[in-house]
N, C-alpha and C positions, 0 to 999 in steps of 0.2 A: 512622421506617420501619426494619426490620430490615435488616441487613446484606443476606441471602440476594433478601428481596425485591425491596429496591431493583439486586441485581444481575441477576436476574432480568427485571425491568422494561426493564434500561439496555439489553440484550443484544437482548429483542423490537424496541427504537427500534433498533436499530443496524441490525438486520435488515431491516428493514423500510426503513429511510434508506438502506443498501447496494444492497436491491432495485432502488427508485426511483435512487438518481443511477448505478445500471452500467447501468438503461436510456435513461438521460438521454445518459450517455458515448460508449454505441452509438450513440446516436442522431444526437450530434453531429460524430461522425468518430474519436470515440476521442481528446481534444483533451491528457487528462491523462497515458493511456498510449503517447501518441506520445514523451512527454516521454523515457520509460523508453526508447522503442524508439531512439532517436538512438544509444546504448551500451551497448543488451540485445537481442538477433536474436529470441528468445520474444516478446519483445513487440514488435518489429517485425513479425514473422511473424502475430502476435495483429491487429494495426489491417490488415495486410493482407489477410487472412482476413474482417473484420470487413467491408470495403468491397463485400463479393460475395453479403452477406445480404441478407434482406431485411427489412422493420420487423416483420413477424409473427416472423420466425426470430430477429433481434436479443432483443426482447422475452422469448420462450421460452428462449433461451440464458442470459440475464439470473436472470431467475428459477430457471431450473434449475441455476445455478453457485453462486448466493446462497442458495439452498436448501439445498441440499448443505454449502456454506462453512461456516451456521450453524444446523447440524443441530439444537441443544439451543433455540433462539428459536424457526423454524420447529416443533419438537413442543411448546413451551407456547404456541403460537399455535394446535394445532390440525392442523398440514400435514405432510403428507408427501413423501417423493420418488419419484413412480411412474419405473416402468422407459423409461417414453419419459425422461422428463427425464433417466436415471442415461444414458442413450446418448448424452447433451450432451459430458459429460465425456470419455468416449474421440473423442466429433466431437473435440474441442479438441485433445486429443492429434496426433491424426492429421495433423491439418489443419496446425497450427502446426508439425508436423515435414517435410509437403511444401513449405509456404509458405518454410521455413529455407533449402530446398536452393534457392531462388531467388534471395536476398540475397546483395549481394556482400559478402567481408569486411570488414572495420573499418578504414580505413586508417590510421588512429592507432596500429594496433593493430602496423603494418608496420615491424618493430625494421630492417628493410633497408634502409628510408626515410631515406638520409644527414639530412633534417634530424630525424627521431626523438631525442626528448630522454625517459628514461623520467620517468612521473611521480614530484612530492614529494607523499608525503602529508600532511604539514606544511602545506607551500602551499594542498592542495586543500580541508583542515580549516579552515586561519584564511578561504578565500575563502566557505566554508558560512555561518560564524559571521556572515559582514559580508552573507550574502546576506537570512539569517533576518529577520522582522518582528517587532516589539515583539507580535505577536499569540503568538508562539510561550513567552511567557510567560519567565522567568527562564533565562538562557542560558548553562552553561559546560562548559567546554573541558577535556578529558584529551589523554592523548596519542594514542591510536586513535580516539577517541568526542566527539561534541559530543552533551551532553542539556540539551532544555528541559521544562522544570516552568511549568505554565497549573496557576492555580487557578480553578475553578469549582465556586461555592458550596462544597461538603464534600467533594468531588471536585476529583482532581489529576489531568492531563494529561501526563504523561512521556512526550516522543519522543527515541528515543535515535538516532543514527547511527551508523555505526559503518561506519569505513574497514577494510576485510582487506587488509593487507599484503603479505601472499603472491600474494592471489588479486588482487588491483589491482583489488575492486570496492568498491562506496559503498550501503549500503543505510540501512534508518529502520524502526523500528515504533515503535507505541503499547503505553503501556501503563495503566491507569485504575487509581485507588487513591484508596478513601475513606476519610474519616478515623479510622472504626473498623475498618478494614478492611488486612489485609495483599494484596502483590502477587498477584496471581493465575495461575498457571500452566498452561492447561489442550491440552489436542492441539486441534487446529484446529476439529475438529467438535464438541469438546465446547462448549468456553466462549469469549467473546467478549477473551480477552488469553493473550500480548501478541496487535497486527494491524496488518498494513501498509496502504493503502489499497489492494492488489492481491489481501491476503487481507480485505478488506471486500466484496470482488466475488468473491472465489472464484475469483482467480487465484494465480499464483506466481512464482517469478524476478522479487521485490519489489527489484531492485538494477541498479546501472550499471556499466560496467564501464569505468573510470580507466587506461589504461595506459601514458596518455603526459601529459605536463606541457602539452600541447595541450590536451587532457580536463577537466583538473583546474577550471578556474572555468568552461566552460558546467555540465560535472553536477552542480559542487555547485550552482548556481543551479536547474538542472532539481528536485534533489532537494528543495532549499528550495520550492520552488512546491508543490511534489505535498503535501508534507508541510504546506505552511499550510493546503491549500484544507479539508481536514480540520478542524483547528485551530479555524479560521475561523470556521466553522458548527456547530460540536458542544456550544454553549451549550442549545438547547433537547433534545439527548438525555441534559441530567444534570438538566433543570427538575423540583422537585418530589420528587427523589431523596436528600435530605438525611437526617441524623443525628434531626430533629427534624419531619421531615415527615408 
């Protein structure tokens, strides 16, 4: 199978698997992006938001974010984004920026807190590395970033993490590379790389935010989970998409 097709193909599955488990997430409380919401207010703001819908609203939300997310699969499947769904998006907006003003701040976050120790990123790096599963494929270490490499069949699995220094947050995307194939670069609606699980659903603020040595091993563990559950199950979106298929 051609390059172009099998990427093609891999993009409708991902679409389509994105769909289904962001209505699965809604449905179950939001169980993955709570993880983010522990040290991201978006996304705490996001599962609190989420608690006031209803199974018809969750559903349509669902769809119309994952529509939108993966504009270039959604049009070789056929679909479009009508203007009810395109009013999801500002719903979100809005919503998550009232839902904000109701959260208290971070208290890790409280440099005034005599016991406040800031965070090591050193420390919250090596605790990622030891949280990761032999599922995440081939595992190593730089000095800002932990990347793992998963081969599946002619397809490679690259999650990259990536501590910001400045900014004391911890985030992760994917990125898919087959073997005759270089990395893919494309804007969010065009093509399915790089993507976090957050922009699998057609969300954003895919990161935690680290600011004290408190932080540093629940998020990298938070981040490790998010990042396998992906991993995990993404064997049957590269089935059949080989060099020789």
């Amino acid at each position: 199978m051609d390059l172009t097709t099998a990427q093609n193909r891999f993009a409708v599955r991902l679409y389509e698997w994105s769909q289904r488990d962001f209505i699965r997430e809604l449905e179950e409380g939001c169980p993955l992006l709570s993880l983010l919401g522990l040290n991201n207010r978006t996304m705490a703001a996001f599962v609190a938001w989420n608690e006031t819908l209803s199974p018809t609203e969750r559903k349509a939300l669902a769809i119309a974010l994952t529509r939108r997310c993966h504009e270039n699969a959604a049009r070789l499947n056929g679909e479009i984004l009508s203007e009810e769904q395109k009013k999801w998006h500002q719903s979100v907006c809005e919503h998550i920026t009232d839902f904000k003003e109701q959260l208290p701040p971070l208290e890790t976050a409280n440099r005034n807190n005599p016991d406040y120790r800031p965070v090591n990123p050193d420390v919250c790096l090596d605790s990622l590395v030891k949280s990761l599963s032999p599922v995440m494929g081939k595992i190593s270490r730089q000095k800002s970033k932990v990347i793992c490499k998963r081969q599946v069949g002619d397809w490679k699995i690259f999650t990259e993490f990536t501590f910001l220094r400045r900014e004391e947050d911890l985030s992760f995307a994917y990125q898919f590379v087959r073997k005759d194939g270089v990395p893919i670069r494309g804007h969010l609606a065009q093509g399915p790389f790089p993507r976090t699980m957050l922009f699998f659903y057609g969300l954003s603020d895919s990161f935690v935010l680290v600011p004290s040595a408190t932080d540093g091993e629940p998020m990298a563990k938070a981040m490790a989970k998010l990042a396998e559950y992906f991993v995990a199950q993404a064997d049957p979106l590269f089935e059949g998409l080989g060099v020789n298929d």
